[in-house]
FITIDREN-81331 format. One record per residue: residue in one letter; x, y, z of N, C-alpha, C, O, CB in turn. Coordinates in steps of 0.1 Angstrom, whole numbers, plus 2048, in hexadecimal, padded with zeros to 3 digits. Glycine has a CB too. Layout:
# FITIDREN-81331
aXYZXYZXYZXYZXYZ...
# end
This chain:
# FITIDREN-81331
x9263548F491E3608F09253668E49313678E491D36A8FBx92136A8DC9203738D192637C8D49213828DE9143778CDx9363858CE93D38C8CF9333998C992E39A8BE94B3878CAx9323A38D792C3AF8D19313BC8CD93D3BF8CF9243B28D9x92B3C58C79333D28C89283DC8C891F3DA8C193E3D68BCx9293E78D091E3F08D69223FD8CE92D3FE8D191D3F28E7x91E40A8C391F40F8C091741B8C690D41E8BF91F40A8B8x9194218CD9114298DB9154368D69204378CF9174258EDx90B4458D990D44D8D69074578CB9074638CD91544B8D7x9034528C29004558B18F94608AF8F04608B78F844B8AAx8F94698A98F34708A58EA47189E8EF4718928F74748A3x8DA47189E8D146E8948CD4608968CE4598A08D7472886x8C845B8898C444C88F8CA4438848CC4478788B0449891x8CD4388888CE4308968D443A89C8DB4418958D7422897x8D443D8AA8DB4448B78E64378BB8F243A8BC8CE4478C6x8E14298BB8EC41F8C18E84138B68DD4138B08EA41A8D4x8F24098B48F64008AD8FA3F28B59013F48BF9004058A5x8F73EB8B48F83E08BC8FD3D28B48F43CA8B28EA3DD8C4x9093CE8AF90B3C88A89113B68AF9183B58B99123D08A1x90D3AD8A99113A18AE9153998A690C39489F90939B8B6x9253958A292B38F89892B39988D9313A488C924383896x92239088092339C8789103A087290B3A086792F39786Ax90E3A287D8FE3A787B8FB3B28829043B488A8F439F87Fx8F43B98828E63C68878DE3BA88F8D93B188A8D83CE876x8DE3BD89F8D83B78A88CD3C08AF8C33BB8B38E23B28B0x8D13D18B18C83D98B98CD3E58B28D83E68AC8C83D98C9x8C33ED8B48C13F98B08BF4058B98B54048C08B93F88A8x8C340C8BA8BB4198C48BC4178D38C74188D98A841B8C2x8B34138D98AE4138ED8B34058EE8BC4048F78994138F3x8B13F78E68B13EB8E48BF3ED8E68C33EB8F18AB3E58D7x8C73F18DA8D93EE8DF8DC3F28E88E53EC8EE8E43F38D7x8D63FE8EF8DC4018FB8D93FA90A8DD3FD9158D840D8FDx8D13F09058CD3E69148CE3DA90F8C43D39128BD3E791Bx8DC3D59068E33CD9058F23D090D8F73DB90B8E33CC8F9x8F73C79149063C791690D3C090C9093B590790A3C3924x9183C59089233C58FE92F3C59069323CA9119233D18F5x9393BC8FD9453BA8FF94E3C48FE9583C69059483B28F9x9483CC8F19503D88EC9493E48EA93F3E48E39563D58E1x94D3F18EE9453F98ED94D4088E395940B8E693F3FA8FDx9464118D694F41A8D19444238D893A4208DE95341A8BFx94842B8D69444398DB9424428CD94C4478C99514408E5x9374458C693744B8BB9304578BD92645A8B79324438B2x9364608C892F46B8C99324758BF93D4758BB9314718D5x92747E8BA9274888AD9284808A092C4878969334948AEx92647689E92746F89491E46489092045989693346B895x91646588790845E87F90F45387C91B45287C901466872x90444787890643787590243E8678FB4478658FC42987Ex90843685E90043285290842084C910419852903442844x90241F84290841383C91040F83891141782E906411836x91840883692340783192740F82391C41081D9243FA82Fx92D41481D92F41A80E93240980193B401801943427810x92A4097FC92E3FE7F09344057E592F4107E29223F57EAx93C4017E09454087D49453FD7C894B3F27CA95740C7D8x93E4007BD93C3F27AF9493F87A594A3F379A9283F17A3x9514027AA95B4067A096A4067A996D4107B0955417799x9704007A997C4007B39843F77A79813EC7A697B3F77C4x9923FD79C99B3F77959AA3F97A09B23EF7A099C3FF784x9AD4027A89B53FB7B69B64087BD9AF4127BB9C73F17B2x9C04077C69C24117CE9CF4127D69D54077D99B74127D6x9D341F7D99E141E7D99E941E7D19E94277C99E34177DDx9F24127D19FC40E7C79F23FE7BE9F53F87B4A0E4087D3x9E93FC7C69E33E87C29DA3F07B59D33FB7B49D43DB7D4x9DD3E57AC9D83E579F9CE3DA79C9D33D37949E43E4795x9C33D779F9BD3CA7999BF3C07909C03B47929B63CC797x9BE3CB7819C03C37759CC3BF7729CE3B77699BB3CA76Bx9D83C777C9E53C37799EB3B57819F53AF77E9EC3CE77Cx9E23B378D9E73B07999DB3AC7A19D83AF7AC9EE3BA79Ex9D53A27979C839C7A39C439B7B19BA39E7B89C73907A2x9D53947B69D43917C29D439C7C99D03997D49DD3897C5x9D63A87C99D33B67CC9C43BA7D19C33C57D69D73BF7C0x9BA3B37D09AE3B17D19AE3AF7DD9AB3B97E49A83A77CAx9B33A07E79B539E7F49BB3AA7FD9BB3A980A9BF3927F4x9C03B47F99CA3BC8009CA3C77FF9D43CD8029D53BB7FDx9BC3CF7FA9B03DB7FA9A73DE8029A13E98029A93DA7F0x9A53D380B99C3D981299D3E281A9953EC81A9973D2818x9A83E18239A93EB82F9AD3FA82C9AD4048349B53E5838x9B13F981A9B24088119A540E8129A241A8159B4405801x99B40280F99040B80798840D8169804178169844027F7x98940781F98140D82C98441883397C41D83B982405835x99341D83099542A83298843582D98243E8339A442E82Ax98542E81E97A43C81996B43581F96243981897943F804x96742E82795C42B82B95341C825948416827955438828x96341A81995A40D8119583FF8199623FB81E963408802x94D3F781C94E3EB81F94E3DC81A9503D081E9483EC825x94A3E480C9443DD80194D3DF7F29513EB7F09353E2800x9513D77EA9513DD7E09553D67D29563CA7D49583E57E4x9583D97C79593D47B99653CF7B29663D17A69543DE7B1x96E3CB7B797D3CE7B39783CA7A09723C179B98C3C07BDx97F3D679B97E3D778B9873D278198F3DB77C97D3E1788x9883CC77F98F3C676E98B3CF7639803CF75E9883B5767x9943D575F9963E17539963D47479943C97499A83ED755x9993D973C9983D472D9AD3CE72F9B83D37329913E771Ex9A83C172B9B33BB72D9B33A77259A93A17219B33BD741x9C03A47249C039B71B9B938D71F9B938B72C9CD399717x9B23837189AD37C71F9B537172D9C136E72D9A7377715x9AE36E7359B436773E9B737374F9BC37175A9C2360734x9B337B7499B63877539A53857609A438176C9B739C747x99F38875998F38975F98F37776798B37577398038B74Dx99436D76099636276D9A33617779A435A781996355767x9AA3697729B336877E9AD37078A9AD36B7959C036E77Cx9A738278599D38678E99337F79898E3827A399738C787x99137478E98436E7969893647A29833627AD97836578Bx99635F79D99F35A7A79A33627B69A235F7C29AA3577A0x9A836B7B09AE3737BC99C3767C299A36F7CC9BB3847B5x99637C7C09873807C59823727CE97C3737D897A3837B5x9863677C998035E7D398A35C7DF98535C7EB97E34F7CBx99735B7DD9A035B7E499E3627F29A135E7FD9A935F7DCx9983727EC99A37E7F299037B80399238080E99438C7E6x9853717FF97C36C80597837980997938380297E36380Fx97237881A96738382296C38F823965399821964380832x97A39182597F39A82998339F83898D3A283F9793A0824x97239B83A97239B85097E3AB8519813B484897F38385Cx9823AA85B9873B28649913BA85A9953C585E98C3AA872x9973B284A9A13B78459983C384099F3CD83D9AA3AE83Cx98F3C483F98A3D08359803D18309773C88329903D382Bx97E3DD82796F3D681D96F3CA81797A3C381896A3DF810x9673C58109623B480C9623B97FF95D3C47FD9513AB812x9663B07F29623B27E795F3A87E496539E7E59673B77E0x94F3AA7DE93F3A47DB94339E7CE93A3967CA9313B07D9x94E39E7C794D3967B895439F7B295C3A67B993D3947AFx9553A17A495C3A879D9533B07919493AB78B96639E798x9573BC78F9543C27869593C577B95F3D077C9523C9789x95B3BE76D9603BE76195A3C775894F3C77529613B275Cx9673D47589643DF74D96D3DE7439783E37439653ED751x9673D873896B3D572B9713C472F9713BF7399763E2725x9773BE72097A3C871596F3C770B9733C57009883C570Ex9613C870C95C3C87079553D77019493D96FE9583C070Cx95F3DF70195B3ED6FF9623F36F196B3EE6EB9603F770Dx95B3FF6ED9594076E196D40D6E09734146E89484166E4x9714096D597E40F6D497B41F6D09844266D19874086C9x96F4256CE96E4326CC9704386D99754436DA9624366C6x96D4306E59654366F396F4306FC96C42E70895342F6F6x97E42C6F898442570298942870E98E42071698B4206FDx98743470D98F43E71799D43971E9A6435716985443723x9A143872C9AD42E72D9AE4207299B941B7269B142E73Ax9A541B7289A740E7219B240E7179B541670F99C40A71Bx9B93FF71A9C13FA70B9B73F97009AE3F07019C83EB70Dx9B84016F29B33FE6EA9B43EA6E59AC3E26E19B84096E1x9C43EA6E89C73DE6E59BE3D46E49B83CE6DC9CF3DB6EAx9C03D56F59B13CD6FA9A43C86F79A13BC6F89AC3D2700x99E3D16F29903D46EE98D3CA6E49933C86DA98E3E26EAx9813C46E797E3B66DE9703B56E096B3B86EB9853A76E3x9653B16D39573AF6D39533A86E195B3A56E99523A76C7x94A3A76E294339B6F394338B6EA93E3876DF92A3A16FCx94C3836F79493746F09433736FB9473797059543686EBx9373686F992B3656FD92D35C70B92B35E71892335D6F1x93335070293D34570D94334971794134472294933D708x94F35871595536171E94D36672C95236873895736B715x94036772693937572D93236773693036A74192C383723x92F35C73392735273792B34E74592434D74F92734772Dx93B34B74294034774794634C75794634576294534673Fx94A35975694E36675D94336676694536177194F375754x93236A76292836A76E92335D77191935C77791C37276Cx92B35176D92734877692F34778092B33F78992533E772x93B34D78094B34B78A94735178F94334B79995A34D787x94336379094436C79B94337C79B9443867A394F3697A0x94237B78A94038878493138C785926388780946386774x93439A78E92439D79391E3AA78B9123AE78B9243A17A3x92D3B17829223BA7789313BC76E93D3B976F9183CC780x92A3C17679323C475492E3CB74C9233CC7479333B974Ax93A3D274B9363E07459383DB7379403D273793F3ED749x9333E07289353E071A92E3E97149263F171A9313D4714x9323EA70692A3F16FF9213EB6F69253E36ED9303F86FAx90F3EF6F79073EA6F09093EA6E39023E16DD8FD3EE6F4x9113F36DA90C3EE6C99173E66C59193E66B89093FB6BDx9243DE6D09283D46C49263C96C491D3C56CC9343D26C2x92B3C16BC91F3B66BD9203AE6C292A3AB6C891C3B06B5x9133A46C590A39A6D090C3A16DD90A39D6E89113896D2x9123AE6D790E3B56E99003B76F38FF3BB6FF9123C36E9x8F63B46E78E63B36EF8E73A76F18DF3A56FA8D73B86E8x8EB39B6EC8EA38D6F28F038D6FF8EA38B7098F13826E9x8FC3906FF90539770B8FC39E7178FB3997229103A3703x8F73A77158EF3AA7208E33A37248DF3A17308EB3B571Dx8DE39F71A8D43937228DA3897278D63887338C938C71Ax8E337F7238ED3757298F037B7368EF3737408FC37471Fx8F338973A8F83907498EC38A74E8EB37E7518F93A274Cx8E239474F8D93987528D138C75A8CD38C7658D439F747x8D037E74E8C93747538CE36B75D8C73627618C636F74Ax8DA36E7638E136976A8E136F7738E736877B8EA365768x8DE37A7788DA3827838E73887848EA3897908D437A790x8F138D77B8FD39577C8F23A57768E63A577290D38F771x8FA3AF7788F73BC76F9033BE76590F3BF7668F53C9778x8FA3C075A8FF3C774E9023CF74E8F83D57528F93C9746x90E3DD74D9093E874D90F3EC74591A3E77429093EF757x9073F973B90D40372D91740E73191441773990140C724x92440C72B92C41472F93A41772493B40F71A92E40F73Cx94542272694941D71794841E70895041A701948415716x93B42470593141D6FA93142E6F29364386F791E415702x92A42C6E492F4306DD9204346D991D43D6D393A42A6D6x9174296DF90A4276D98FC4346D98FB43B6E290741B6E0x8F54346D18E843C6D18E14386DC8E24306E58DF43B6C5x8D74456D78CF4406E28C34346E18BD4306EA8C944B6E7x8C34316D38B94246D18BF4176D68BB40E6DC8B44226C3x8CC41A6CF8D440D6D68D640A6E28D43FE6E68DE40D6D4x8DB4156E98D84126FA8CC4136FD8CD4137098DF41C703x8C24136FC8AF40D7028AF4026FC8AC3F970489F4176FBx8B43FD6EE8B73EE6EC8BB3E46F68B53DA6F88C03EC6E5x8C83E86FC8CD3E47048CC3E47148D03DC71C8D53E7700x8C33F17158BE3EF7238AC3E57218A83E272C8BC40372Bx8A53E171689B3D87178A43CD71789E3C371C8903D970Ex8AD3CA7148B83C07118B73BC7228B23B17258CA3C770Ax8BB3C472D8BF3C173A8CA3C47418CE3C074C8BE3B673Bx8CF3CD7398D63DA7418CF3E27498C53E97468DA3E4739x8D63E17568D23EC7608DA3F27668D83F57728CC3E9768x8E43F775F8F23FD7678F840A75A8FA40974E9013EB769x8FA41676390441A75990F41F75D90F4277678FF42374Fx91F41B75492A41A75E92E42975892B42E74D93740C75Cx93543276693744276493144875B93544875094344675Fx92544E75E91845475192446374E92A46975790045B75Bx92346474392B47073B93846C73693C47272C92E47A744x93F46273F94C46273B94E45573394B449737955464747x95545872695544D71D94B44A71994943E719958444721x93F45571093245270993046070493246970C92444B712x92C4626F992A46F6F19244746FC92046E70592146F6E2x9234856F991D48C70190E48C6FB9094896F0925498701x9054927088F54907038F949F6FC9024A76FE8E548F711x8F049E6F58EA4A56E88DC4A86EA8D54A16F28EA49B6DAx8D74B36E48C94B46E78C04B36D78B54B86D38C74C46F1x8CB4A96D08C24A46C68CB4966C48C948F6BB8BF4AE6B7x8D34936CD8DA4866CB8DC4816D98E747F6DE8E84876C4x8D04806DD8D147E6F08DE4736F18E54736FB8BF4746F9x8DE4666E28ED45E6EB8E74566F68DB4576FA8FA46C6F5x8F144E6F98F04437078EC44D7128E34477198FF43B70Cx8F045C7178F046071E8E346271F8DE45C7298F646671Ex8DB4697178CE46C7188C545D71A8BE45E7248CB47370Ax8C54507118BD4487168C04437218B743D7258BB44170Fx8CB4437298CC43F7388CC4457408CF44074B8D443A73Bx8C945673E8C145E7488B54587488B14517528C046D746x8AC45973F8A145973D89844E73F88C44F73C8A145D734x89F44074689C43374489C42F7548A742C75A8A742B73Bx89142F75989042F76889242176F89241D77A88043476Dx89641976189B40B7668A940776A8AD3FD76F89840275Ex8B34157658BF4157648C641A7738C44257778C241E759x8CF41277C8D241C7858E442377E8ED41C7788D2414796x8E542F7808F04367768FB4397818FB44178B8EA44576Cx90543177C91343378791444178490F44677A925428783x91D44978E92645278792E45779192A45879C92045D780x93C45B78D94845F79494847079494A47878B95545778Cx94546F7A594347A7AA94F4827B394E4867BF9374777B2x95A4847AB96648B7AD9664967AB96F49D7B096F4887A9x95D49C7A295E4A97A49654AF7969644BA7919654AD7B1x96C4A37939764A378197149D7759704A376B98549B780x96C48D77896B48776D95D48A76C95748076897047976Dx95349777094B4987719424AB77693B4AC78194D48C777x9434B27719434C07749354BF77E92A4BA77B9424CA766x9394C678A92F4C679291E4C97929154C77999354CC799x91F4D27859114D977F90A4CC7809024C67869104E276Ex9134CB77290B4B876E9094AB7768FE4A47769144B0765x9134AA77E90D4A078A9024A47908F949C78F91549E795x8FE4B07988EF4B67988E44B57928DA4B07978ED4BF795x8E64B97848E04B77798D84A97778CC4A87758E84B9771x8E14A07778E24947748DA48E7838D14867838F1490770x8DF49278F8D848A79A8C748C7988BF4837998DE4907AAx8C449C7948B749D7968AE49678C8A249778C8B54AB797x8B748E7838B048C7748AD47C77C8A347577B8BD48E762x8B547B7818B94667848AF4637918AE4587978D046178Bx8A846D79589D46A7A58A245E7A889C4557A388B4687A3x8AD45B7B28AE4507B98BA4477B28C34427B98A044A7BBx8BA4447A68BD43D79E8D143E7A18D843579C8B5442791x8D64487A88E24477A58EC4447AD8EB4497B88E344F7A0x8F743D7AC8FC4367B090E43A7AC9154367A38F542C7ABx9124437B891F4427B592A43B7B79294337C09214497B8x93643B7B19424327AF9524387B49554447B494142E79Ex9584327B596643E7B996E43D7AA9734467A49734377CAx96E4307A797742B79998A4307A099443579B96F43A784x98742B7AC99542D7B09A04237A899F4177A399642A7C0x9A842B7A79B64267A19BF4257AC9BE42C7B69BD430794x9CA41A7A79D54187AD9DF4217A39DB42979C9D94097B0x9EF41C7A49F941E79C9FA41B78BA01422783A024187A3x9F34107879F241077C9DD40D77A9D540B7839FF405776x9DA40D76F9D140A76A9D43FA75E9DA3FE7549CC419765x9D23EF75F9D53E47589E13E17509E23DB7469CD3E4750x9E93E77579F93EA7579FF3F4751A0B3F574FA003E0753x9F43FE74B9F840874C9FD4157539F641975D9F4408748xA0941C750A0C427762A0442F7619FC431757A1C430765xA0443776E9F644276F9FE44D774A0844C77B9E743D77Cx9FC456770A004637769F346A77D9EA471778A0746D769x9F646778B9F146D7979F147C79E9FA4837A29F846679Fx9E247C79F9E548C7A39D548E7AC9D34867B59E849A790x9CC4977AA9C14967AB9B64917A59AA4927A89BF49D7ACx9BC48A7999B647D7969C047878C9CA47E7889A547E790x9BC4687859CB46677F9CD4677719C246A76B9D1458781x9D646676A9D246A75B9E04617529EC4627559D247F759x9DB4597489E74527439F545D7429F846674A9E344D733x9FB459736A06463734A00469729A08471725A1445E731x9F64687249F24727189E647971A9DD4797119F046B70Ax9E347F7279DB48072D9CF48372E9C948D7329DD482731x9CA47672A9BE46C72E9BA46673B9BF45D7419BF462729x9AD47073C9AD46C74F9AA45E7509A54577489A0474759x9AF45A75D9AF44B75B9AC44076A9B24377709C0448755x99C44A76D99D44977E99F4507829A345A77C9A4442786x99B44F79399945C79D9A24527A79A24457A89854637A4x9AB45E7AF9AE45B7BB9AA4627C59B046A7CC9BA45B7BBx99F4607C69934697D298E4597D698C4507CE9824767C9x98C45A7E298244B7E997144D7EA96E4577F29884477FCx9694487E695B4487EA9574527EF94F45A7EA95643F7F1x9604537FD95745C80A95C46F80195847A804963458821x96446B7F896847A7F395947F7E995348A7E997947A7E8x9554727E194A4727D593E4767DF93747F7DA9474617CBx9394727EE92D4747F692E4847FB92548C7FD92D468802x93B4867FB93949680093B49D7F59384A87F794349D80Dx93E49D7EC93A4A27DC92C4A47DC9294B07DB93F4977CFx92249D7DC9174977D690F49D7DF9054A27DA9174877D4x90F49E7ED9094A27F990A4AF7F89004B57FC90E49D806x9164B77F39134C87EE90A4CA7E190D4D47DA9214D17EAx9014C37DE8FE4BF7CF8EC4C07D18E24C87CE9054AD7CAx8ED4B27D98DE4A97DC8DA4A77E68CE4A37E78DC49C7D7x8E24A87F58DF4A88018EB49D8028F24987F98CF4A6805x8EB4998118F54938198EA4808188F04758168F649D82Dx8DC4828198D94748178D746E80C8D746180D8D147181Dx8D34767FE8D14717F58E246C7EE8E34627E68C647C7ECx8EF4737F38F84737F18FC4637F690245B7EE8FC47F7F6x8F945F8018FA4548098F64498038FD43F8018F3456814x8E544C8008E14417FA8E943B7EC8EA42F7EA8D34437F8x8EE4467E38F44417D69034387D790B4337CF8F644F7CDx90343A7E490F42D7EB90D4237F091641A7F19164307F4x8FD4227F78FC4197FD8EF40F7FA8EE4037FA8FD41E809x8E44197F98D940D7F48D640C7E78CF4037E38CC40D7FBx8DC41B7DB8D84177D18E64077CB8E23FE7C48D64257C9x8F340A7CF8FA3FC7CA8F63EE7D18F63E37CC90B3FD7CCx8F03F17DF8EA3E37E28DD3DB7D88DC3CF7D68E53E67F0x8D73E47D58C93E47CE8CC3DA7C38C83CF7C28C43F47C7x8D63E37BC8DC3E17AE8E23D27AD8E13CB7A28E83EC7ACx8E83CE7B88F03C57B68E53BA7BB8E63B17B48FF3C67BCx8DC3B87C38D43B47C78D33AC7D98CF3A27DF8D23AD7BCx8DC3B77DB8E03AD7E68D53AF7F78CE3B87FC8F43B37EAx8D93A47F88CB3A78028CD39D8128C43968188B939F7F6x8DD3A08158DE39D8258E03A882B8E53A78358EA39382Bx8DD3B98278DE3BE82F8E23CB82E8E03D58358E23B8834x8EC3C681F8F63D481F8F03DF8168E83DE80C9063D0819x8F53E98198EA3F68138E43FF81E8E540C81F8DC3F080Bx8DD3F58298D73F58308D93F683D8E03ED8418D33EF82Ex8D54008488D43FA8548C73F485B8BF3FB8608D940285Bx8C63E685D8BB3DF8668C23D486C8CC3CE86C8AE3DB85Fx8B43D38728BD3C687D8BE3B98738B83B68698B23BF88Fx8C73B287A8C63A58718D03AB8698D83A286B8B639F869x8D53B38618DC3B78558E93B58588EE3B18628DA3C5850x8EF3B984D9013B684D9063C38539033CE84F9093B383Bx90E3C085F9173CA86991C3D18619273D38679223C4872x91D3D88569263E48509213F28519173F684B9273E2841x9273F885892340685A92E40F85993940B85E91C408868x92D41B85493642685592E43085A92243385993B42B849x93C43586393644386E93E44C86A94B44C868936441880x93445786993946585F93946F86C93446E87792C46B84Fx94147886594048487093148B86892A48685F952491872x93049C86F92A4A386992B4A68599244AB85192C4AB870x9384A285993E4AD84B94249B84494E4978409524BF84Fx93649584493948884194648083F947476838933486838x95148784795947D84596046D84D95D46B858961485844x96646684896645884E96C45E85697546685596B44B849x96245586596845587296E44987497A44887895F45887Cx96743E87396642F87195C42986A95142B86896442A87Cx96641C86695D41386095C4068629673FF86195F413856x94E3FD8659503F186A94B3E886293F3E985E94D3F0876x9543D885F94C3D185594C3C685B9533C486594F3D1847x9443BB85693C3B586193D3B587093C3AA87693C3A985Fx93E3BF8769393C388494A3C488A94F3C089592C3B488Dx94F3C88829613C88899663D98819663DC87596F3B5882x96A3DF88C96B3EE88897C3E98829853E28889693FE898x97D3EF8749873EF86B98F3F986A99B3F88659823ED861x98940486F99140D86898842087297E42787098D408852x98F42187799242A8879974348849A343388099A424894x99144088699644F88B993456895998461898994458884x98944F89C9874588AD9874498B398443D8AF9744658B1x98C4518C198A4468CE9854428D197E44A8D898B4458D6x9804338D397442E8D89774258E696D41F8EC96E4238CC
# end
């Protein structure tokens, strides 16, 4: 028989969870007139979905771009903040870096019981604007080669950030795009004609909206303005409360109806071997913020004093599933779907979190 786990108690709906292996087997009355092997007790505390994170460069002390194999050895970090899912990121870095990533990412396999799972890799830069580099190594920073980018989403690279006006960077985005990775504008330096170029191009992503792109203008709307305004776009943004003034995240949610999609952009100890000076968020030594050390579940209760507690939810959970296109489950709770669930208290914080149907990561007694 099929190793079960009974999630009993819930507040709101699902009320109960019924998981077998790593699926959604019953729901509601159904799980409760199943017997289970294992049973949590989730009284005062709501199911929702797992948290997916498409912005994770490391956490802790683990550095990605410095330290690939650091990928394998994140999960049980990032499930502390509710993540089950997530992006490990490659910053702007010399070539040969983005395949060792893709090495360690395969390596890293399911994850199972160690933690959240990371879905592929997310490469930000170095295909970005030396005007707009923000922590990035300027060094780094190099036009898009074609072969490069070709290559990367056929290995495992599931989205990529650049900037649309250097060059063959609209070849570059259709090259993503047609391969069923996402493009996304970010970084960028560009107008606003240029970025609608680049979103008919097949961009549908935009990485941290505000940070690292001219400010909108109300006669120079900028990237910012055409990727509010572009209902094909879904628009990351890092909801700490810093790299991002709370008016404007408001602002911005009510502009994006649905469309948005937050990120933590957690940092470890360095950023692509650069040191970070750590505090309430991190900042090189010349200080240039450089990442948040806030986890997901901090960006959902930000955002929930903002836009509500579910629209907050969804920009963690079904708008990055949407995005990335994934479709066993996660985002989601139904039957048949992928076992990842986080259970929040009232004041949404992680109680537990479980990924494919094995509780990871425990603060009340079950």
């Amino acid at each position: 028989m099929a190793e079960r786990l009974l999630v009993r108690g819930l507040v709101g709906t699902p009320s109960a969870v019924l998981l077998e292996e790593d699926r959604i087997s019953a729901l509601d009355e159904e799980a409760l007139g199943v017997e289970a092997a294992t049973t949590f007790d989730g009284s005062g505390l709501s199911a929702h979905p797992g948290f997916i994170d498409l912005q994770v460069n490391g956490i802790d002390l683990l550095d990605f771009t410095s330290e690939p194999a650091a990928i394998g050895r994140a999960g049980t970090a990032l499930a502390r903040h509710g993540v089950t899912s997530f992006l490990p990121t490659i910053v702007s870095s010399p070539r040969g870096t983005v395949e060792a990533g893709i090495t360690a990412w395969r390596a890293a396999g399911e994850g199972g019981p160690a933690g959240a799972v990371p879905l592929g890799l997310h490469v930000e830069g170095p295909f970005l604007s030396p005007q707009r580099a923000g922590a990035h190594d300027p060094a780094a920073l190099r036009p898009p080669d074609l072969d490069e980018v070709r290559d990367w989403v056929a290995a495992g690279v599931r989205l990529i950030t650049l900037a649309p006006e250097l060059p063959d960077a609209l070849e570059a985005i259709a090259l993503i795009a047609g391969s069923g990775a996402v493009a996304s504008i970010g970084h960028t330096d560009a107008d606003a004609a240029t970025t609608t170029r680049a979103i008919d191009a097949g961009a549908r992503y935009a990485t941290h909206l505000f940070n690292a792109m001219p400010p909108l203008g109300h006669r120079q709307p900028g990237a910012v303005g055409a990727l509010l305004s572009d209902e094909r776009v879904t628009i990351g943004l890092i909801a700490d409360g810093i790299h991002v003034h709370p008016l404007v995240l408001a602002i911005a949610a009510r502009a994006m109806r649905g469309r948005l999609s937050l990120v933590s952009d957690l940092v470890g100890g360095h950023l692509g071997g650069q040191s970070l000076e750590r505090g309430p968020h991190a900042r090189l030594a010349d200080g240039t913020i450089a990442g948040a050390t806030a986890g997901l579940d901090h960006g959902v209760r930000t955002m929930a004093t903002l836009i509500g507690p579910d629209a907050a939810i969804e920009a963690v959970t079904v708008a990055p599933a949407r995005l990335l296109g994934l479709e066993d489950g996660r985002g989601f709770i139904r039957l048949g779907g992928r076992a990842d669930l986080v259970l929040l208290t009232d004041r949404l914080e992680v109680a537990a979190t479980i990924v494919g149907g094995r509780v990871v990561k425990q603060a009340v007694a079950s």
